[in-house]
ZASETI-916258 format. One record per atom (N, C-alpha, C): residue number from 0; residue in three letters; atom name; x, y, z. Coordinates in pm, 1 decimal. Layout:
! ZASETI-916258
<atom NUM,ALA,CA,<X,Y,Z>>
...
***
This chain:
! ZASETI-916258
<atom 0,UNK,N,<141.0,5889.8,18754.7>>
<atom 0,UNK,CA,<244.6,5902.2,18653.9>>
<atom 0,UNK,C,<373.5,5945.1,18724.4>>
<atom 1,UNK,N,<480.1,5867.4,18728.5>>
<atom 1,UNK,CA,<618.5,5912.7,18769.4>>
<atom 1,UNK,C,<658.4,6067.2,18755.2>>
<atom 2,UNK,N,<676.7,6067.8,18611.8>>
<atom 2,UNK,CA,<724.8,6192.4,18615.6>>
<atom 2,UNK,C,<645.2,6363.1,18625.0>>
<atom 3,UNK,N,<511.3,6323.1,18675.5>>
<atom 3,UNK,CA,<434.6,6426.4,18667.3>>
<atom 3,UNK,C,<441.9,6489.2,18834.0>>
<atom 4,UNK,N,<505.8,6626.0,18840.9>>
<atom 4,UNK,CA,<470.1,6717.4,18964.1>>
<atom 4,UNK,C,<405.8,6690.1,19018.7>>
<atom 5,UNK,N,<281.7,6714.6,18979.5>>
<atom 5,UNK,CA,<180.2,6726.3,19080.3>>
<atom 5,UNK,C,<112.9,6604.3,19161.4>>
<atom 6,UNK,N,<172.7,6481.8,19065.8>>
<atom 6,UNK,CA,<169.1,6330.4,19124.2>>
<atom 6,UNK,C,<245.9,6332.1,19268.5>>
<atom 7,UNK,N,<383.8,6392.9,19242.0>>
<atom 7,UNK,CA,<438.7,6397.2,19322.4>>
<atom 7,UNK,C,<426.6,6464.0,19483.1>>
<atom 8,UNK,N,<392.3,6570.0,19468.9>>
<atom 8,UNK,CA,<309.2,6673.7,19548.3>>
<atom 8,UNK,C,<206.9,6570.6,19609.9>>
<atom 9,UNK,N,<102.7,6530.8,19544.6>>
<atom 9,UNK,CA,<-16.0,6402.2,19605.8>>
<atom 9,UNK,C,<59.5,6312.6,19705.1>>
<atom 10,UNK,N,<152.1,6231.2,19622.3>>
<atom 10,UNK,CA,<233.6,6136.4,19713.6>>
<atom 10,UNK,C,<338.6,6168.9,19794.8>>
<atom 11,UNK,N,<337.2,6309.4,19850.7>>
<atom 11,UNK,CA,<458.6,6404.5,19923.3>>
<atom 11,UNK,C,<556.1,6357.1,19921.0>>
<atom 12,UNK,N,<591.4,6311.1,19788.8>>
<atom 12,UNK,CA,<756.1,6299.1,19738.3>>
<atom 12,UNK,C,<838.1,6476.1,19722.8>>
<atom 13,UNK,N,<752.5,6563.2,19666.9>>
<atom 13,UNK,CA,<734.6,6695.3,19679.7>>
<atom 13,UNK,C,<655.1,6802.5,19763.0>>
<atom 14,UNK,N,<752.2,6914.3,19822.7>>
<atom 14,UNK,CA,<635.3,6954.7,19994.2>>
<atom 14,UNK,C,<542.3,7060.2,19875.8>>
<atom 15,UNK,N,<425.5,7081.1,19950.2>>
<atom 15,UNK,CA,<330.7,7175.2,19935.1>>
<atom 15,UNK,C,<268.2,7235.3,20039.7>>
<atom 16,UNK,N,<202.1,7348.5,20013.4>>
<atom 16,UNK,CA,<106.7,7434.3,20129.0>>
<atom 16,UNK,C,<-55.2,7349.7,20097.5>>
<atom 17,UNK,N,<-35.8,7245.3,20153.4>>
<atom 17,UNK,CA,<-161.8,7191.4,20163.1>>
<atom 17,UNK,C,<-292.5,7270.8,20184.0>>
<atom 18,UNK,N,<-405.4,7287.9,20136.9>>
<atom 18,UNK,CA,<-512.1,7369.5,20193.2>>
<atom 18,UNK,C,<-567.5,7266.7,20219.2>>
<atom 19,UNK,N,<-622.8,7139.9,20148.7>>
<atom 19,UNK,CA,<-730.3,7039.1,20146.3>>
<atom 19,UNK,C,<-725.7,6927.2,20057.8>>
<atom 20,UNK,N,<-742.9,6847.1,20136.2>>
<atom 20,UNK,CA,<-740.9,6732.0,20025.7>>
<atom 20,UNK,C,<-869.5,6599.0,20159.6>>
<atom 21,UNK,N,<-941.8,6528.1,20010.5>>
<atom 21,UNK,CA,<-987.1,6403.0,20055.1>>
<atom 21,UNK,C,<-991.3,6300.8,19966.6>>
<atom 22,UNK,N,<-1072.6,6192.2,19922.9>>
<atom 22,UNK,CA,<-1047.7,6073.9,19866.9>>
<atom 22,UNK,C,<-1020.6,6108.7,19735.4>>
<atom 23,UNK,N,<-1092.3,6228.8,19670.0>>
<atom 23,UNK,CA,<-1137.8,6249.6,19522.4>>
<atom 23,UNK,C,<-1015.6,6369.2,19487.7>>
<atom 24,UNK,N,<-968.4,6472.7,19586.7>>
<atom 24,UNK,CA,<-906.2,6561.6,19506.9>>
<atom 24,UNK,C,<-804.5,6601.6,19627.2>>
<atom 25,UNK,N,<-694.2,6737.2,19566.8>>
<atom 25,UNK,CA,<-571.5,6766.4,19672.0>>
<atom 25,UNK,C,<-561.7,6880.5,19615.3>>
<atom 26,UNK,N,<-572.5,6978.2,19686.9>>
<atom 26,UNK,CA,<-539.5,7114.4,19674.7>>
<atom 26,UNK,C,<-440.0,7181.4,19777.4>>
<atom 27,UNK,N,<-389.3,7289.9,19739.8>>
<atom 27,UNK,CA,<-257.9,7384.9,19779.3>>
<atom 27,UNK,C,<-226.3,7489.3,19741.4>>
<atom 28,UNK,N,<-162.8,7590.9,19805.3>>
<atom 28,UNK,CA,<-127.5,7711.9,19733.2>>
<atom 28,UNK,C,<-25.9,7690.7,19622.0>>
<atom 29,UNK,N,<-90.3,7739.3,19497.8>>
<atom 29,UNK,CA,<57.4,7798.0,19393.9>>
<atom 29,UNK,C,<106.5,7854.5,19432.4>>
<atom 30,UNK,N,<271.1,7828.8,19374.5>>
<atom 30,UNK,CA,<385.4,7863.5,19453.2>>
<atom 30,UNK,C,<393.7,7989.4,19330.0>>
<atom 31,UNK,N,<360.2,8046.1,19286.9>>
<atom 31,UNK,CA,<375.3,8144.9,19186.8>>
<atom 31,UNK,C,<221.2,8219.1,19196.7>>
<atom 32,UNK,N,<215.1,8260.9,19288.5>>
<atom 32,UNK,CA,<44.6,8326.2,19318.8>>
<atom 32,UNK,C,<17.2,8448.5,19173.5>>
<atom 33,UNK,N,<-108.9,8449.5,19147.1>>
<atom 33,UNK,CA,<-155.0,8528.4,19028.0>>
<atom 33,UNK,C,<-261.2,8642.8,19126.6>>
<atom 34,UNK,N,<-275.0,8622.0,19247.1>>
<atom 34,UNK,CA,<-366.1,8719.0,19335.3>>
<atom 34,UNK,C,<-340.6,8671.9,19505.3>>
<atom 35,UNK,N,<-417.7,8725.9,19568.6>>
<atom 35,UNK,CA,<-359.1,8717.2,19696.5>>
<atom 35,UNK,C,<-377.1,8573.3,19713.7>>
<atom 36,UNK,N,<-508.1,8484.7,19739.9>>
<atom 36,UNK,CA,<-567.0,8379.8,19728.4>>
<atom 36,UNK,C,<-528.7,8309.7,19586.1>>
<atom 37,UNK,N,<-445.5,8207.9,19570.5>>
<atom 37,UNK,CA,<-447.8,8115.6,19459.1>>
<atom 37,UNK,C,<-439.9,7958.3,19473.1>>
<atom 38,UNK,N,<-493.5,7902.9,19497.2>>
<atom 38,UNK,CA,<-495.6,7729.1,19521.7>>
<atom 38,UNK,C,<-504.1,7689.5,19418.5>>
<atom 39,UNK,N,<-443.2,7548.4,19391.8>>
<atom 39,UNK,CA,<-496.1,7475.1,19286.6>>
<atom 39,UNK,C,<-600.4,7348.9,19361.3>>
<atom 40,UNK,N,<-643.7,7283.4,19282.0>>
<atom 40,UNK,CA,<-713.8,7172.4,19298.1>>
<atom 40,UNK,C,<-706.2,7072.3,19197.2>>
<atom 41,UNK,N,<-639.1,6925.4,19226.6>>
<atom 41,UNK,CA,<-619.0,6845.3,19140.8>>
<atom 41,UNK,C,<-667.6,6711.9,19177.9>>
<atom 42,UNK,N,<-731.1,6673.5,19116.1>>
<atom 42,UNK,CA,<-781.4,6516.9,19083.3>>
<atom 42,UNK,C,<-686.3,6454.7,19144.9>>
<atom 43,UNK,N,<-673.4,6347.6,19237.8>>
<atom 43,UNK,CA,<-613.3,6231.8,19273.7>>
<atom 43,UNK,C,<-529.6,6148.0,19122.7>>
<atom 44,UNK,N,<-633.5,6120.4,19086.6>>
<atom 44,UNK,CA,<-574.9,6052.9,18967.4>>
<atom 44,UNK,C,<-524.0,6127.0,18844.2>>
<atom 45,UNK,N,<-455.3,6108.6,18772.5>>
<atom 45,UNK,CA,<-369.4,6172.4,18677.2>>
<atom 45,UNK,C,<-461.4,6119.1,18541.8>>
<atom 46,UNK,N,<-443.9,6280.8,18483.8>>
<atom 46,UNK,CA,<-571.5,6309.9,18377.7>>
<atom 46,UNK,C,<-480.3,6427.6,18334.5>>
<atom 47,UNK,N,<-411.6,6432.5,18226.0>>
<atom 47,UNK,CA,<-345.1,6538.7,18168.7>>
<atom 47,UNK,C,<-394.6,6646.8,18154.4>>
<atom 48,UNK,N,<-521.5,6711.2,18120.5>>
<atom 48,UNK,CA,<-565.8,6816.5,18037.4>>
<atom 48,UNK,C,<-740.8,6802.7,18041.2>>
<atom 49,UNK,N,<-788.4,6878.2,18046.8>>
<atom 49,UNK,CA,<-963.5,6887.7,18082.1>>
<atom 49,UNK,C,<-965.0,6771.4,17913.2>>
<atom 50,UNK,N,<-971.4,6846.6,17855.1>>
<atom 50,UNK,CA,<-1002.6,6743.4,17708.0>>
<atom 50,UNK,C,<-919.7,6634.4,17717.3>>
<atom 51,UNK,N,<-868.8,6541.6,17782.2>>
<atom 51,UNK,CA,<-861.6,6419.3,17792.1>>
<atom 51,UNK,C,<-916.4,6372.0,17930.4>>
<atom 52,UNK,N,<-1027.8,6442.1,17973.3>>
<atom 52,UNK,CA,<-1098.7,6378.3,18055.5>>
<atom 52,UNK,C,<-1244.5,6329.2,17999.8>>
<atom 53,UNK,N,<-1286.2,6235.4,18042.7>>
<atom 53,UNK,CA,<-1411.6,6162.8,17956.8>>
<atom 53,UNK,C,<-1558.2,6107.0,18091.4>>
<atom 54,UNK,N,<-1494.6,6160.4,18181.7>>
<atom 54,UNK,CA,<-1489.0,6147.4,18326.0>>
<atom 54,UNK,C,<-1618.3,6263.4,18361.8>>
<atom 55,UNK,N,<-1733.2,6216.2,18384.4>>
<atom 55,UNK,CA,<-1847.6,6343.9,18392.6>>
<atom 55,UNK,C,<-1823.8,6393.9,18551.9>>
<atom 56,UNK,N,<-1823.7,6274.6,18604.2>>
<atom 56,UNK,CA,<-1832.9,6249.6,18757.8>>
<atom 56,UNK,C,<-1766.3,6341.4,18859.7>>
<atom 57,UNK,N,<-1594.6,6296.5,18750.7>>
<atom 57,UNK,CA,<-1521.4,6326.3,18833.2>>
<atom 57,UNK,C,<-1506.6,6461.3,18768.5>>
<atom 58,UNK,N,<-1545.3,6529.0,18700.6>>
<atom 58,UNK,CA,<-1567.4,6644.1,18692.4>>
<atom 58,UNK,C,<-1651.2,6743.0,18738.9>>
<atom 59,UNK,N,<-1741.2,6678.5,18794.1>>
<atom 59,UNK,CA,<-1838.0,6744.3,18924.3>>
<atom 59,UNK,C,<-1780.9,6746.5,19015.9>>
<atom 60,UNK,N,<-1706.6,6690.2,19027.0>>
<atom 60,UNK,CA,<-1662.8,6634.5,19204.7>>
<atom 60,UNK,C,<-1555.8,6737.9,19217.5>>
<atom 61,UNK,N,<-1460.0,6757.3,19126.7>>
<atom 61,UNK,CA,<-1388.7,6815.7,19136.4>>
<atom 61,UNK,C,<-1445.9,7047.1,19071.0>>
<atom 62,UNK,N,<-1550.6,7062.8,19071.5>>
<atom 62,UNK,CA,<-1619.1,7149.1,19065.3>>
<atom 62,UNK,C,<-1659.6,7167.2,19201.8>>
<atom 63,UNK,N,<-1724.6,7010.0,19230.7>>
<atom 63,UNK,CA,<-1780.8,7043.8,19378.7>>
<atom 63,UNK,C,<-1689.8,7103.6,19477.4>>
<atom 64,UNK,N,<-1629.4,7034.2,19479.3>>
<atom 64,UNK,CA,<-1449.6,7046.9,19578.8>>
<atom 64,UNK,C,<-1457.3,7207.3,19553.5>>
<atom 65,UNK,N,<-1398.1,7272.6,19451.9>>
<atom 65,UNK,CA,<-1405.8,7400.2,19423.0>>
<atom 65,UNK,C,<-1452.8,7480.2,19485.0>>
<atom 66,UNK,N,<-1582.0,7426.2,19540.7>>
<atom 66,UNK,CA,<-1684.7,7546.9,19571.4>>
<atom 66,UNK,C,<-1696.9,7537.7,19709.4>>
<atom 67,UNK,N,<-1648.8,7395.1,19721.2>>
<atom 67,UNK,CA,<-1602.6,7367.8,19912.3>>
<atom 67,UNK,C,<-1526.9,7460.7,19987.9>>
<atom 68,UNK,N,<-1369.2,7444.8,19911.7>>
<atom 68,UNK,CA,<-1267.0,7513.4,19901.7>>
<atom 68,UNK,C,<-1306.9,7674.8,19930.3>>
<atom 69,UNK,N,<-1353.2,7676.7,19778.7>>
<atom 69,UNK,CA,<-1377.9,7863.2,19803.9>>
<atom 69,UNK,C,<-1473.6,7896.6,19899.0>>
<atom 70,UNK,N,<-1549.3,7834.4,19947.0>>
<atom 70,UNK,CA,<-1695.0,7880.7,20043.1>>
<atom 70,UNK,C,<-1626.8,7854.1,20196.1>>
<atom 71,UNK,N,<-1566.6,7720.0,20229.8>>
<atom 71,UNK,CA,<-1576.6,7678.8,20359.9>>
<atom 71,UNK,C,<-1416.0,7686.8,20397.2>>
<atom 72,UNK,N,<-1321.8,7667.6,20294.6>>
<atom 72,UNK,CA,<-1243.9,7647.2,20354.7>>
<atom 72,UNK,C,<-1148.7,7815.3,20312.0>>
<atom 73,UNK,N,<-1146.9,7873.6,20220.5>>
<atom 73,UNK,CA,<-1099.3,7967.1,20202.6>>
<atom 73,UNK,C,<-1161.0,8134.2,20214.2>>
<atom 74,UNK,N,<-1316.6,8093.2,20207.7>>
<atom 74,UNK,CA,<-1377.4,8214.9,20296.6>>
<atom 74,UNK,C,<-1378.3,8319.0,20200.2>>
<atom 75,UNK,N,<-1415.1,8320.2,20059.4>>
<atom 75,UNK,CA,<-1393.5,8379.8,19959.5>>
<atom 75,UNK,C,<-1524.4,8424.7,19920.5>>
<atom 76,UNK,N,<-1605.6,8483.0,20048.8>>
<atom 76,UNK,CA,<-1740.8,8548.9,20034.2>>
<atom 76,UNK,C,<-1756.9,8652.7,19880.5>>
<atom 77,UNK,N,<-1637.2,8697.6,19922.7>>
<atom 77,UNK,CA,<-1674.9,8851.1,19795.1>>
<atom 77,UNK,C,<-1645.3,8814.2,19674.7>>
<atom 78,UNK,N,<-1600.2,8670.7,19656.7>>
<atom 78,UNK,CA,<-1577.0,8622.8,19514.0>>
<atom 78,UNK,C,<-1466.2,8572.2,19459.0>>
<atom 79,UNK,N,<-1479.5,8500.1,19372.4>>
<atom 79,UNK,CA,<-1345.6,8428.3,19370.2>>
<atom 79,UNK,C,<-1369.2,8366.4,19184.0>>
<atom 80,UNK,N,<-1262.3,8326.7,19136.0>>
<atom 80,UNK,CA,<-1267.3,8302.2,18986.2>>
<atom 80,UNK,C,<-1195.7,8181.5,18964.2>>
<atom 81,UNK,N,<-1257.6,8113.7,18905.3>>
<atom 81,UNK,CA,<-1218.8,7960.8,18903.4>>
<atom 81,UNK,C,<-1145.9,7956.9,18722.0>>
<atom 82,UNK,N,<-1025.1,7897.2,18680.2>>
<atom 82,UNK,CA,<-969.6,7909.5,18552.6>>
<atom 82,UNK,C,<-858.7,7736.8,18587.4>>
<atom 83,UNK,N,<-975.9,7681.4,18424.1>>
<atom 83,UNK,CA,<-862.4,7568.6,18369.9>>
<atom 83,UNK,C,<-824.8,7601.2,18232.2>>
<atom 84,UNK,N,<-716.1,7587.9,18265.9>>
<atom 84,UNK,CA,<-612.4,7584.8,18135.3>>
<atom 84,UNK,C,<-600.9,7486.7,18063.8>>
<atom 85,UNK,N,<-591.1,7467.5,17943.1>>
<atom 85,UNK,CA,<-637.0,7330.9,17889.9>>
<atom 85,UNK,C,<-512.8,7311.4,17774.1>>
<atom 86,UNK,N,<-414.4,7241.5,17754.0>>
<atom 86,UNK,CA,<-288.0,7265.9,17699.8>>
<atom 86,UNK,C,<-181.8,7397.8,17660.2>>
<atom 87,UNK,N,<-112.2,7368.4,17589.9>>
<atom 87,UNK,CA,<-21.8,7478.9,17611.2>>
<atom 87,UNK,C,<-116.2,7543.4,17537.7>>
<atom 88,UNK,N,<-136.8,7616.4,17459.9>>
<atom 88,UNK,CA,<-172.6,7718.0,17378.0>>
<atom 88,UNK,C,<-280.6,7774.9,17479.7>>
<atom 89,UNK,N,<-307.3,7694.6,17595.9>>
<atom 89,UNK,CA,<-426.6,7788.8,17675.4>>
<atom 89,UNK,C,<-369.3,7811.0,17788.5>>
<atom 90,UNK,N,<-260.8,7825.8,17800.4>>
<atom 90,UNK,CA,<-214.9,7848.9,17910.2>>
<atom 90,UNK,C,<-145.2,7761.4,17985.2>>
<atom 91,UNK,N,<-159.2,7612.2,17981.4>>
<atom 91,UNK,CA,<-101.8,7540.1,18043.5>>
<atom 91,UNK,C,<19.1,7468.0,18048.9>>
<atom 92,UNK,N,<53.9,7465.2,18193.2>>
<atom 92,UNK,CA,<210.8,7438.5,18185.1>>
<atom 92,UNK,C,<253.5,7303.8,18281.7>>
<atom 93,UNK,N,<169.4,7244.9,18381.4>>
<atom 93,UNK,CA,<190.4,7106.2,18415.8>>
<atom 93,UNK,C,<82.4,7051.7,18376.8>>
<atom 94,UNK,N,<107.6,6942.9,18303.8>>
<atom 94,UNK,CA,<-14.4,6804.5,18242.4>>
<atom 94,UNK,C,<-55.7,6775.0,18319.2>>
<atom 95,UNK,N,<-106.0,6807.7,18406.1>>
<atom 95,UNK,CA,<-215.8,6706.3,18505.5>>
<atom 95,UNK,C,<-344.7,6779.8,18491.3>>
<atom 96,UNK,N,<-450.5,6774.3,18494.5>>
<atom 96,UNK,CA,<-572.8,6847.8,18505.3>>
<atom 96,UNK,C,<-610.6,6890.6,18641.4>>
<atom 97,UNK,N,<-595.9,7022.4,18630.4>>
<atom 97,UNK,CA,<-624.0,7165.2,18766.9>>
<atom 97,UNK,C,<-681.2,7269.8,18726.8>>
<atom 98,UNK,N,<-735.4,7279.6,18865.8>>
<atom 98,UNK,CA,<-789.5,7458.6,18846.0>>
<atom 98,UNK,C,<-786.6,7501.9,18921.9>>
<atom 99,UNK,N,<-767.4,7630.3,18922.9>>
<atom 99,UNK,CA,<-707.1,7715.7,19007.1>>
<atom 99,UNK,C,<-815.3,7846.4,19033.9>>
<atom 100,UNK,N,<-844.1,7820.2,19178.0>>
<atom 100,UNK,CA,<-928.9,7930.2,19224.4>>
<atom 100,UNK,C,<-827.0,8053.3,19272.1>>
<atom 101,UNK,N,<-856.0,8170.3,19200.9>>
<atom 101,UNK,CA,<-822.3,8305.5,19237.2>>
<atom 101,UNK,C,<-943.5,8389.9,19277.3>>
<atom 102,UNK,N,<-867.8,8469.9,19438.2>>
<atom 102,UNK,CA,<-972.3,8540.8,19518.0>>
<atom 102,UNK,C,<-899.0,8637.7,19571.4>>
<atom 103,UNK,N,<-949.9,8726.6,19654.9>>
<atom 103,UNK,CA,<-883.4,8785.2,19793.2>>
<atom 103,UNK,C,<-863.3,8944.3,19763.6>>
<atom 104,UNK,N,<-899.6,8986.4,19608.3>>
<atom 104,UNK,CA,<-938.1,9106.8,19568.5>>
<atom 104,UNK,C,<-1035.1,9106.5,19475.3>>
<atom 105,UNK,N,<-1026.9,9236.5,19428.1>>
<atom 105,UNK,CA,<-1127.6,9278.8,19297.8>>
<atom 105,UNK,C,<-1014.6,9214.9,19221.0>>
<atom 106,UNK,N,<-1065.2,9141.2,19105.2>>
<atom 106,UNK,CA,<-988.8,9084.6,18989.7>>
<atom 106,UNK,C,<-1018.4,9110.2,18844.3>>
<atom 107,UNK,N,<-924.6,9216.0,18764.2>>
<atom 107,UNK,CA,<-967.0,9241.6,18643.9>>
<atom 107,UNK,C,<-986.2,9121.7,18534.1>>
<atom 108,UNK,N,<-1068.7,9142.4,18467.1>>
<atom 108,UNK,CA,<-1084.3,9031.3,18365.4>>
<atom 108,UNK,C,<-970.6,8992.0,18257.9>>
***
């Protein structure tokens, strides 16, 4: 989608702190961190919002990725908290479908 960020970011029309990316997904640090450790992780393909995904697959995959991320590539032994936001009223503020692993302390609920 043209006008979507995080499209942009994918196709480094926009820079990011890359952590990881392969065929299925692209992750990076938020530039607005919520804890020490905050990455997002986004689907390659553009999917607005968890509830307009219909997509089982790629919803594993992108779970899987998650747990890649937090285990191998970010080292988030003592724990880490995975949160999708699912339109505005839940929090969300770019349409693309992400989630965002927070780690790197104790994290209140």
């Amino acid at each position: 989608m043209s006008d979507c960020l995080f499209c942009k970011i994918i196709a480094g029309e926009i820079p990011s702190a890359k952590v990881f990316e392969d065929d299925d997904v692209f992750a990076f640090n938020d530039i607005h961190p919520k804890a020490p450790t905050h990455v997002l992780v986004i689907p390659r393909n553009h999917i607005a919002t968890l509830a307009d995904c219909d997509d089982s697959a790629l919803l594993g995959i992108l779970m899987d990725r998650v747990r890649i991320i937090a285990d191998d590539v970010l080292n988030l032994a003592a724990g880490y908290r995975v949160v999708i936001n699912v339109r505005e009223g839940g929090g969300q503020e770019v349409f693309h479908l992400h989630a965002h692993i927070l780690g790197g302390k104790k994290l209140p609920f």
